[in-house]
Residue frames as a rotation matrix with the C-alpha (Angstrom) as fourth column:
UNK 1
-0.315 -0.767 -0.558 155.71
0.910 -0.077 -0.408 46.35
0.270 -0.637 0.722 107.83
UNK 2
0.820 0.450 0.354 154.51
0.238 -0.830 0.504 49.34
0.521 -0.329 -0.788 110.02
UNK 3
-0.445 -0.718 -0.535 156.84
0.708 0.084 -0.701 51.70
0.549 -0.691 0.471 111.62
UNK 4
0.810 0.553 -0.196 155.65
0.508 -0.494 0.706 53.53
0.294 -0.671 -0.681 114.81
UNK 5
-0.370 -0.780 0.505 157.65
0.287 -0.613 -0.736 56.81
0.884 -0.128 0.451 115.22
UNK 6
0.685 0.671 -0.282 156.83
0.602 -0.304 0.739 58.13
0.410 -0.676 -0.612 119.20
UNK 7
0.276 -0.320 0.906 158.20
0.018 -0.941 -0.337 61.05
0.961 0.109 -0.254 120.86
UNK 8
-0.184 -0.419 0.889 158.90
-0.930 -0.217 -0.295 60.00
0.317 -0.881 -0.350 124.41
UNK 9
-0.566 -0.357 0.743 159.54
-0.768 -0.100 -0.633 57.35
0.300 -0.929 -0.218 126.55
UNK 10
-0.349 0.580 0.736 156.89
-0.386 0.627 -0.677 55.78
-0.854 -0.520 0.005 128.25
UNK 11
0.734 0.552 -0.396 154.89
-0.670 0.489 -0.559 55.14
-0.115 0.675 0.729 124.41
UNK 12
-0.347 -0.853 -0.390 158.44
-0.805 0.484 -0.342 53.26
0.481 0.195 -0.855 123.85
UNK 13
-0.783 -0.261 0.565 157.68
-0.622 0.348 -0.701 51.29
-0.013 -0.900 -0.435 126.75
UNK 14
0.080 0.991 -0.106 154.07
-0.563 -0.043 -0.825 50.79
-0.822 0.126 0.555 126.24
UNK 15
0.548 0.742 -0.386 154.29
-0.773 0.274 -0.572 49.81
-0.319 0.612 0.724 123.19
UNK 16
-0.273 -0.918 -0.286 156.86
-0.862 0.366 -0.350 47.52
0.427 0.151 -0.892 123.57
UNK 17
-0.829 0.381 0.408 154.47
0.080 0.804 -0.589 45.27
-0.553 -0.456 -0.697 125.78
UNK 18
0.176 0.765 -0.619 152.09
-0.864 -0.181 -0.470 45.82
-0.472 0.618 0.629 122.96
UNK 19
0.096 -0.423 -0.901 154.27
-0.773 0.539 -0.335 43.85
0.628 0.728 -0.275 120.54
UNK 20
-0.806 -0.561 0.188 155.42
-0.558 0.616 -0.555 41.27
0.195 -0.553 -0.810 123.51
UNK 21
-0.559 0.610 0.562 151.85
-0.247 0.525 -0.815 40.43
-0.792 -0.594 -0.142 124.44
UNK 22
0.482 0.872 0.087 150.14
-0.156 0.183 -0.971 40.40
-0.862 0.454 0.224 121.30
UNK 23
-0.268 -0.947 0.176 152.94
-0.424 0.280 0.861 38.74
-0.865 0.156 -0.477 118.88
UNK 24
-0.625 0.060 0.778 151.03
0.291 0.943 0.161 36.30
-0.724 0.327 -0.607 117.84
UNK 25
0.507 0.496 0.705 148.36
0.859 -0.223 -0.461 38.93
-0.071 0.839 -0.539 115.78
UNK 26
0.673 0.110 -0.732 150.45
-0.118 -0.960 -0.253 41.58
-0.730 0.257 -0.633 114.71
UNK 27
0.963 -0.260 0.064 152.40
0.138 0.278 -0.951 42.41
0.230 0.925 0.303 111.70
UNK 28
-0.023 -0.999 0.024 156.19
0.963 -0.029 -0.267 43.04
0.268 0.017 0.963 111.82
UNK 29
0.870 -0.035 0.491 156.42
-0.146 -0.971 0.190 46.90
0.470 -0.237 -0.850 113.73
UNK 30
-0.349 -0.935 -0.057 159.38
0.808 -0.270 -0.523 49.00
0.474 -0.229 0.850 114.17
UNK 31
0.891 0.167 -0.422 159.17
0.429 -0.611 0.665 51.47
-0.147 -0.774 -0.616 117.26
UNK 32
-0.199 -0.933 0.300 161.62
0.975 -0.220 -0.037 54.20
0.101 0.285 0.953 116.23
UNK 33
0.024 -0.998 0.062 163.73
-0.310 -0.067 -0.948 56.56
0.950 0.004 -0.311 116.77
UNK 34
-0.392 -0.528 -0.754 165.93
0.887 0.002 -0.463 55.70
0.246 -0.849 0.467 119.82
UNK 35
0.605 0.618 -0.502 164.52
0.795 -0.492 0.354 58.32
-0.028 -0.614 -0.789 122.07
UNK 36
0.104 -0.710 0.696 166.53
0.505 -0.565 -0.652 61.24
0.857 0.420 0.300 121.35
UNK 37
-0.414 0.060 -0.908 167.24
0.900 -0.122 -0.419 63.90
-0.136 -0.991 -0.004 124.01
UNK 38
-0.254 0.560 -0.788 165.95
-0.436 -0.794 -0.424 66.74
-0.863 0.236 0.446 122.18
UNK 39
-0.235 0.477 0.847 163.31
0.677 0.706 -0.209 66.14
-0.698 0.524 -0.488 120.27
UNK 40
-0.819 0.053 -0.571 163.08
-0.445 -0.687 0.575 68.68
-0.361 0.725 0.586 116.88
UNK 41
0.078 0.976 0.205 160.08
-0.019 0.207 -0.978 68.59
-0.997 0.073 0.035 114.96
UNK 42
0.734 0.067 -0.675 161.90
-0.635 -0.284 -0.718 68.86
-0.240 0.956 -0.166 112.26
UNK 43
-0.730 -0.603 -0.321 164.30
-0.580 0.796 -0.175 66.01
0.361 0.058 -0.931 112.40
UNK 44
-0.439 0.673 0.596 161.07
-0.100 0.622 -0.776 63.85
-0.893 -0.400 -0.206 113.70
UNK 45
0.593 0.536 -0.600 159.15
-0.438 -0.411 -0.800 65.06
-0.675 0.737 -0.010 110.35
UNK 46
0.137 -0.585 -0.799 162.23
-0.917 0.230 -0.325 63.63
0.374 0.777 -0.506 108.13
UNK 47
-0.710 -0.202 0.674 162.35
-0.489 0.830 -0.267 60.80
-0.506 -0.520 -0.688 110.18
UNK 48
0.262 0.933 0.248 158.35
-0.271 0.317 -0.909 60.12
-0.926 0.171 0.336 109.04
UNK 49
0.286 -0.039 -0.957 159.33
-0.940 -0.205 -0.273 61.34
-0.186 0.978 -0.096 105.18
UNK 50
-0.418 -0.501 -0.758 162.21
-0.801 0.597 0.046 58.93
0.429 0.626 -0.651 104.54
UNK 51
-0.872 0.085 0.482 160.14
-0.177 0.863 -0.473 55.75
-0.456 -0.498 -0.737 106.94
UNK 52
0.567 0.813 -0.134 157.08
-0.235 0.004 -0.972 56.17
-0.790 0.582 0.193 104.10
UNK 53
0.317 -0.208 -0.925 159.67
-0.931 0.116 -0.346 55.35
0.179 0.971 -0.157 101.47
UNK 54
-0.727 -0.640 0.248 160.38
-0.678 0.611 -0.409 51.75
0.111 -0.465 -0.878 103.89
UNK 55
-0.832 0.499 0.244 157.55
0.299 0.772 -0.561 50.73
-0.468 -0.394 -0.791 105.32
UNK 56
-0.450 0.874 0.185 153.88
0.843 0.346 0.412 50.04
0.296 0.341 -0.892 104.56
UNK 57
0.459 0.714 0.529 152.53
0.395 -0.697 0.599 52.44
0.796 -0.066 -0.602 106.92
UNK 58
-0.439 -0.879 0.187 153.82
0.495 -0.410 -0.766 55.00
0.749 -0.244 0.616 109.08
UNK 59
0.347 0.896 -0.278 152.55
0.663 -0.025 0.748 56.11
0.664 -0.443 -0.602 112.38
UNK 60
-0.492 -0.590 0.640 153.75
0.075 -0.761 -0.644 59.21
0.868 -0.269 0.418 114.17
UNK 61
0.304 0.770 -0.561 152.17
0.842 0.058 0.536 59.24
0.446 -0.635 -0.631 117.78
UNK 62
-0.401 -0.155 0.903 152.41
-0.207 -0.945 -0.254 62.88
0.893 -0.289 0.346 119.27
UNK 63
0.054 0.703 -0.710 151.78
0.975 0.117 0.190 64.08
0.216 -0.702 -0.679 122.82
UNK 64
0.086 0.233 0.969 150.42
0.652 -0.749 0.122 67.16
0.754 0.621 -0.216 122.58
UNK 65
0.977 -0.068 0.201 151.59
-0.157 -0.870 0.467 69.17
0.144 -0.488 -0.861 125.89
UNK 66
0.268 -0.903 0.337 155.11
0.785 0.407 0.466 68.14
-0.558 0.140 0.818 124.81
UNK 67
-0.090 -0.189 0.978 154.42
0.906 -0.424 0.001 70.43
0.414 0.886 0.210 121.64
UNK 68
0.702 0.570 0.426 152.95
0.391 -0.809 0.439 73.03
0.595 -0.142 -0.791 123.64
UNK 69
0.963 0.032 -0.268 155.39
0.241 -0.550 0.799 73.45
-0.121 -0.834 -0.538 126.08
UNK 70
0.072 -0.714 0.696 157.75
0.887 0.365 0.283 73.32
-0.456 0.597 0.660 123.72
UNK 71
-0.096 0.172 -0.980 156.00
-0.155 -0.976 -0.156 76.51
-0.983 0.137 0.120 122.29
UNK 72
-0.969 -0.198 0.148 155.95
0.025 0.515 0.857 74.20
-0.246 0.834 -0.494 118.69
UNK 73
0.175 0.902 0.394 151.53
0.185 0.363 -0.913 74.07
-0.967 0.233 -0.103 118.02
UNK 74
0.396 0.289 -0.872 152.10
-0.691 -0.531 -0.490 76.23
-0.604 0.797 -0.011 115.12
UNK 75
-0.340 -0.839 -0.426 154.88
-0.912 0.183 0.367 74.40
-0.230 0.513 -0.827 113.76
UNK 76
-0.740 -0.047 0.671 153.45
-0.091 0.995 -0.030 71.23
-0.666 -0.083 -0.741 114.51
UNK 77
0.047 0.998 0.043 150.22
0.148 0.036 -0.988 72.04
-0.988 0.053 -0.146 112.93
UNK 78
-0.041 -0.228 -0.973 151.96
-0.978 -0.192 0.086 72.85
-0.206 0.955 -0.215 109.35
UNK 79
-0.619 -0.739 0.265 153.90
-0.678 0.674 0.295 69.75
-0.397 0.003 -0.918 110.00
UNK 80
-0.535 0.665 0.522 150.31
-0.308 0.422 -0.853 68.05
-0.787 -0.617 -0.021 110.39
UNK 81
0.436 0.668 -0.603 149.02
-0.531 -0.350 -0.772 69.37
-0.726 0.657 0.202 107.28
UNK 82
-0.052 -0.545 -0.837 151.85
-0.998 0.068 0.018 68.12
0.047 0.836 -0.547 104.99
UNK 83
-0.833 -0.361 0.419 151.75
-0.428 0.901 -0.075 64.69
-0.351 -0.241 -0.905 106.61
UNK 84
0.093 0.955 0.281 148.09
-0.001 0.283 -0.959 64.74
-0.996 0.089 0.027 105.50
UNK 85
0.497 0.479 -0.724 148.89
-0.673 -0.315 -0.670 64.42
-0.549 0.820 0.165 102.39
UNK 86
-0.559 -0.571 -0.602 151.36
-0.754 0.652 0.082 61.36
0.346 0.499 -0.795 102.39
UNK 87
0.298 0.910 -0.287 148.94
-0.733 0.411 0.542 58.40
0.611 0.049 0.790 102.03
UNK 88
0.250 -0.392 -0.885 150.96
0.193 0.916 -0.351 56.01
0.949 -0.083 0.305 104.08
UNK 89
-0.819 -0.498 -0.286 151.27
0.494 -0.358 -0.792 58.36
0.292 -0.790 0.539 107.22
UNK 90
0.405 0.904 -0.140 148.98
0.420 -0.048 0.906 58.70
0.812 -0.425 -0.399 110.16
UNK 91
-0.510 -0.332 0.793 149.31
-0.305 -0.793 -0.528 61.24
0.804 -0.511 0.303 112.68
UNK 92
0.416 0.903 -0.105 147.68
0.417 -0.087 0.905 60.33
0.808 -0.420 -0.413 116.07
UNK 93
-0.519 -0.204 0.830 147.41
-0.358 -0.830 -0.428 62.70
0.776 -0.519 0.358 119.03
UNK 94
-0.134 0.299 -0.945 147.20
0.809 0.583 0.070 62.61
0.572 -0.755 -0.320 122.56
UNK 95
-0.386 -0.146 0.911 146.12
-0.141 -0.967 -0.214 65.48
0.912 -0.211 0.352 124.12
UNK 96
0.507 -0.849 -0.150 147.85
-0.773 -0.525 0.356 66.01
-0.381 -0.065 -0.922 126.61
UNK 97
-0.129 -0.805 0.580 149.55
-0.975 0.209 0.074 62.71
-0.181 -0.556 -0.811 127.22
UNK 98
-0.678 0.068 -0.732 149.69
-0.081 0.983 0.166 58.79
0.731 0.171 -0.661 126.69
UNK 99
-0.970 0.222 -0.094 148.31
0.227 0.704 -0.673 58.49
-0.083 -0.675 -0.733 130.22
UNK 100
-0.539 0.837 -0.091 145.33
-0.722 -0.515 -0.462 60.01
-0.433 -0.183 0.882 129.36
UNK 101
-0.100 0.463 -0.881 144.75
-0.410 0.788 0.460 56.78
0.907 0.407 0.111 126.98
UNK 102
-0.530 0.218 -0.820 145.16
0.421 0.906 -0.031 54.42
0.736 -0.362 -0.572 130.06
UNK 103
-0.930 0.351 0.111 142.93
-0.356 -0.779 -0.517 56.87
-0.095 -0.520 0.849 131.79
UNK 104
-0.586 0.412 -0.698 140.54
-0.804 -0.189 0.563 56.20
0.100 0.891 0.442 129.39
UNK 105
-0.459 0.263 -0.849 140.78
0.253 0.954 0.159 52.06
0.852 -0.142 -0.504 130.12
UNK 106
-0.780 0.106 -0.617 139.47
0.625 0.198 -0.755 53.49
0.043 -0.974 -0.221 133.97
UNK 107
0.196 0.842 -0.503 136.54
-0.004 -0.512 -0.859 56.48
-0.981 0.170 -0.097 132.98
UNK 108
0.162 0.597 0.785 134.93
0.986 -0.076 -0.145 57.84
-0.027 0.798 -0.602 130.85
UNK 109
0.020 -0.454 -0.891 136.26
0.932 -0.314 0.181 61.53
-0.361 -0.834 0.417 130.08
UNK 110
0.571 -0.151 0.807 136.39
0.649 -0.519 -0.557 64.78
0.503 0.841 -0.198 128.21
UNK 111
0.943 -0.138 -0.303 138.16
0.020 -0.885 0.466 66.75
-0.332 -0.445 -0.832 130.74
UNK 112
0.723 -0.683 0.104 140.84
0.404 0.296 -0.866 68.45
0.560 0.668 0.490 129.59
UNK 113
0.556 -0.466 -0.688 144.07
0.791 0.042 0.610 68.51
-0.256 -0.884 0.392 131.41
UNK 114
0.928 -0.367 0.060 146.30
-0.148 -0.513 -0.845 71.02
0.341 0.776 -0.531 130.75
UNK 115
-0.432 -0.867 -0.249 149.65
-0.862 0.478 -0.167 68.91
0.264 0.143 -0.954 131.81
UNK 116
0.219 0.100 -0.971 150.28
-0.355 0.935 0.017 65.62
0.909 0.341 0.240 131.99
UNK 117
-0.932 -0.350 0.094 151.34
-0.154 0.145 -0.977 65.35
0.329 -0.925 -0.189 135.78
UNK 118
-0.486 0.844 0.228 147.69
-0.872 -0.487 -0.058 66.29
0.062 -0.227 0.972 136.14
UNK 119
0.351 0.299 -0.887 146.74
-0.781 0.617 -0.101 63.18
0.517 0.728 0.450 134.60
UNK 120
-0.547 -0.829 -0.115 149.01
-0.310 0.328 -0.892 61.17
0.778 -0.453 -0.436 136.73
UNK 121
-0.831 0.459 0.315 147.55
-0.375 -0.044 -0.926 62.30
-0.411 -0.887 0.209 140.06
UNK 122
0.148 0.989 0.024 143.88
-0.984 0.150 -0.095 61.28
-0.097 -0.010 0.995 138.42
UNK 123
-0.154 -0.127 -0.980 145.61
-0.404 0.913 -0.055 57.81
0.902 0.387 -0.192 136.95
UNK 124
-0.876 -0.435 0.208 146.72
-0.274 0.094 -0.957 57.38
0.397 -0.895 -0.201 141.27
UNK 125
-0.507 0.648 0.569 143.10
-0.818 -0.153 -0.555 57.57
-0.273 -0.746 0.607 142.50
UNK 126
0.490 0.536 -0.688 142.08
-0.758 0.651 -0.033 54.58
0.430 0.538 0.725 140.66
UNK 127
0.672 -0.352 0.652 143.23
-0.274 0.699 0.660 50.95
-0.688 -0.622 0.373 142.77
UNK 128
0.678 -0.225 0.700 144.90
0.473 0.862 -0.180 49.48
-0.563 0.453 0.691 139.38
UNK 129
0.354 -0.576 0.736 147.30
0.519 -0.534 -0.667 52.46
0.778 0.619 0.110 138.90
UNK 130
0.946 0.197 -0.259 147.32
0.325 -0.583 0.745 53.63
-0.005 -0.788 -0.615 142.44
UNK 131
0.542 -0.831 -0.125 150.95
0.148 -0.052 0.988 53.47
-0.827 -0.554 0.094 142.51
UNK 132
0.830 0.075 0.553 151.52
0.552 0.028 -0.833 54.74
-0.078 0.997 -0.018 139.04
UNK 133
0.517 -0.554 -0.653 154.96
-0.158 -0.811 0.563 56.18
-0.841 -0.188 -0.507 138.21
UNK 134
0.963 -0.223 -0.152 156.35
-0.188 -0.150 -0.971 57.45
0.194 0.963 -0.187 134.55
UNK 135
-0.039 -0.924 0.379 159.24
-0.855 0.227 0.466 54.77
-0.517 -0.306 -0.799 134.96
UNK 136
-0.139 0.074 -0.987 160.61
-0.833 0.531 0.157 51.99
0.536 0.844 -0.012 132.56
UNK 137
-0.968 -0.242 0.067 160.84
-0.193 0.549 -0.813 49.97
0.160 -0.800 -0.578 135.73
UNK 138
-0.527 0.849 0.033 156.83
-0.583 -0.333 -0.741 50.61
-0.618 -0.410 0.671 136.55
UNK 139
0.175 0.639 -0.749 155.80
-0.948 -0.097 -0.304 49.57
-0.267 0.763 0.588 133.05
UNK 140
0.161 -0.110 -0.981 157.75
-0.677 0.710 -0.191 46.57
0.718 0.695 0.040 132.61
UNK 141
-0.969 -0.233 0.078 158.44
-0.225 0.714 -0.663 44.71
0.099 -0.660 -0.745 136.16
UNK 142
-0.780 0.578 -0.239 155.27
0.603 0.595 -0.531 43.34
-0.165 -0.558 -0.813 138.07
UNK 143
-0.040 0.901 -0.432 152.92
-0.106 -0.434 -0.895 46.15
-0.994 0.010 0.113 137.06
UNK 144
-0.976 0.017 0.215 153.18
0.212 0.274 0.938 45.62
-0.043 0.961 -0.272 133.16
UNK 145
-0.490 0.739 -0.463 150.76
-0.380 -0.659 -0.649 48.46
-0.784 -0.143 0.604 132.51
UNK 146
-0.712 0.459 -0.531 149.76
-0.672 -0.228 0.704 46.82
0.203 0.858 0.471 129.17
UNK 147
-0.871 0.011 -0.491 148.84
0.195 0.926 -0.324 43.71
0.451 -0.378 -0.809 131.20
UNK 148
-0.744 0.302 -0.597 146.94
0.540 -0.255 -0.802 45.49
-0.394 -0.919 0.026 133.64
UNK 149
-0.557 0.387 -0.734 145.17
-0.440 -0.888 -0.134 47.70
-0.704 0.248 0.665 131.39
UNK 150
-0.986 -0.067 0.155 144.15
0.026 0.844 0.535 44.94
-0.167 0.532 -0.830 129.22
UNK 151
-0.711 0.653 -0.261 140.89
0.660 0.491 -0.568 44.10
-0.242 -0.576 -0.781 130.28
UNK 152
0.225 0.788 -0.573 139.70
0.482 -0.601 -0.638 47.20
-0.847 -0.133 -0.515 129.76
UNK 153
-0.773 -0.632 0.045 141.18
0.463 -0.515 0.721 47.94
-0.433 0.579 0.691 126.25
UNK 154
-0.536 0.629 0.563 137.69
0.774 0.099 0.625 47.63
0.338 0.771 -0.540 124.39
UNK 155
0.534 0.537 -0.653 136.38
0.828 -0.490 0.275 50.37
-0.172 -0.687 -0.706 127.10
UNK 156
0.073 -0.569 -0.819 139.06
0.081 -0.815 0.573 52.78
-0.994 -0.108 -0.013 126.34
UNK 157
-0.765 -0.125 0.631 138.94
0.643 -0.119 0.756 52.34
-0.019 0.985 0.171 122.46
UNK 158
-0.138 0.734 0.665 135.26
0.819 -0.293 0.493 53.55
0.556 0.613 -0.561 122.77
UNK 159
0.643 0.575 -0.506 135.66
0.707 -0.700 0.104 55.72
-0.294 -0.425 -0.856 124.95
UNK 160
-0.491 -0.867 -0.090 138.63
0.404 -0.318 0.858 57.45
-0.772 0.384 0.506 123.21
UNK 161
-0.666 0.393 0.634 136.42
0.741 0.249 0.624 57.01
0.088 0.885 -0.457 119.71
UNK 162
0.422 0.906 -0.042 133.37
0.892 -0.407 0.195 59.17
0.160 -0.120 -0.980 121.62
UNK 163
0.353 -0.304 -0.885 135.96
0.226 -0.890 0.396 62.35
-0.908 -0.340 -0.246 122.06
UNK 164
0.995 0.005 -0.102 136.81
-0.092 -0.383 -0.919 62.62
-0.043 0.924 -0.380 118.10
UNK 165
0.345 -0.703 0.623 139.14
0.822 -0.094 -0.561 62.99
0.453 0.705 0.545 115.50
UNK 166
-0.347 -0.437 -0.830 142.21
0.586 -0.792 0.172 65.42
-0.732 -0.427 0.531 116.54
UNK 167
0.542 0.705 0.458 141.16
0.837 -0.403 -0.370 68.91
-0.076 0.584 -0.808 114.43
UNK 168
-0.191 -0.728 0.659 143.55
0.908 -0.387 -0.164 71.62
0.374 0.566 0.734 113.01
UNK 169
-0.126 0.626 0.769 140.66
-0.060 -0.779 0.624 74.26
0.990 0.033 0.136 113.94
UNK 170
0.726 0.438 0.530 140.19
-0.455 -0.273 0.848 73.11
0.516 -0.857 0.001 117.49
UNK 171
0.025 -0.636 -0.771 143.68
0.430 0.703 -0.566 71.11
0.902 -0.318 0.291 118.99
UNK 172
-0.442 -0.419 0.793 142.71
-0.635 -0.479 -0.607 71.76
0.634 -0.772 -0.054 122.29
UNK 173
0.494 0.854 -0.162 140.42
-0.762 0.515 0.392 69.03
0.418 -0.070 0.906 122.70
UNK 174
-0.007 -0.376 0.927 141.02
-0.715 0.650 0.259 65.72
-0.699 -0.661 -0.273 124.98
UNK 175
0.905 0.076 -0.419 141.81
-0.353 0.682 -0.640 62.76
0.237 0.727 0.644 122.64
UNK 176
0.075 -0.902 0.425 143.89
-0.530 0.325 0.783 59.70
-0.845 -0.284 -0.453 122.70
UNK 177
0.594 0.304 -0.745 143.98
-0.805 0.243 -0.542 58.78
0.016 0.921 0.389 118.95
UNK 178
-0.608 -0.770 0.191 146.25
-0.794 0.591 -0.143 56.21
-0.002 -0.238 -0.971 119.91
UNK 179
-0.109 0.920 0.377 143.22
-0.523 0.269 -0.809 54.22
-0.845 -0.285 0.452 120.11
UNK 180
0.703 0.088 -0.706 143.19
-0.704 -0.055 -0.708 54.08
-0.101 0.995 0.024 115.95
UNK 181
-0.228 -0.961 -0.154 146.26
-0.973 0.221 0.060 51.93
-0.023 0.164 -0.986 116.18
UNK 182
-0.811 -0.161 0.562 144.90
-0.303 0.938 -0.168 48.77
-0.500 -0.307 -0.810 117.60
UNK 183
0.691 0.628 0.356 142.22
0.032 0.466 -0.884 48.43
-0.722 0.623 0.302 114.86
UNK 184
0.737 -0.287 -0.612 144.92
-0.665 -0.144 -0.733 49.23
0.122 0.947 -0.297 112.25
UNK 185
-0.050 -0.977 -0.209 147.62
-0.914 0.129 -0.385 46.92
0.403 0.172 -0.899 113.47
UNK 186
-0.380 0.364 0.850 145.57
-0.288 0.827 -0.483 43.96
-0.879 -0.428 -0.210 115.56
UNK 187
-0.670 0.295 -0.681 144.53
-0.676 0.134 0.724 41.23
0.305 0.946 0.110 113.19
């Protein structure tokens, strides 16, 4: 049993047509918490604690100009450390944003953004996102972004894979570690 703790929205959404399309090889995953409206890093962080004493493996997905604009890096970055040290809990980072992953499925990239709107407007210029909008409606009616993005998952793993591991010393770097998920949870 794996639970997948995300921090906004759209990963909800996302990974909800993860689980719908690819049923048949995954294990049992809980997507949790109910989106709060303020998110605390410290009620997210106890959320992880007490879902390592439940499940198998725990998976915290972060987008990382959430924290920032939050004013939270430091904080998060303790947070980071301590989670490194419960064997059942994996931290991955997006920096900024999910869409940079389904970026990812469409170039090749290191550029970093420094919001996620940014990211948006680059998703738009591409035909198979042209009309891209950070709605539950978008993701799940006739554009079913996991659908669409498919095709190109194996293209965005490696290219995701060729921008590194997030780093304590340098979190400013582009990275969708989100990437790490679908080798750890696809059988």
């Amino acid at each position: 049993m794996y639970s997948i703790i995300v921090d906004g929205e759209t990963e909800k959404w996302y990974l909800d047509l993860l689980k719908e399309h690819e049923k048949d090889r995954l294990p049992r995953i809980d997507i949790t918490p109910e989106i709060p409206k303020k998110k605390r890093l410290a009620d997210l962080d106890k959320l992880i604690r007490s879902n390592a004493e439940e499940y198998h493996m725990v998976f915290w997905i972060v987008d990382l100009d959430a924290i920032r604009h939050d004013g939270q890096m430091d904080r998060f970055l303790e947070y980071i450390r301590e989670l490194k040290k419960i064997k059942n809990v994996r931290v991955f980072v997006n920096n900024p944003c999910l869409e940079f992953w389904f970026l990812l499925h469409l170039k090749e990239t290191s550029r970093i953004f420094p919001r996620c709107d940014k990211v948006e407007n680059e998703l738009r210029k591409h035909q198979i996102l042209k009309n891209y909008e950070k709605t539950e409606k978008y993701y799940k009616s006739n554009n079913d972004i996991y659908k669409r993005l498919k095709p190109n998952l194996n293209i965005a793993i490696d290219n995701a894979e060729k921008l590194g591991e997030f780093s304590l010393e340098e979190p400013h770097f582009a990275m969708a570690e989100i990437s790490q998920i679908f080798d750890l949870i696809l059988e």
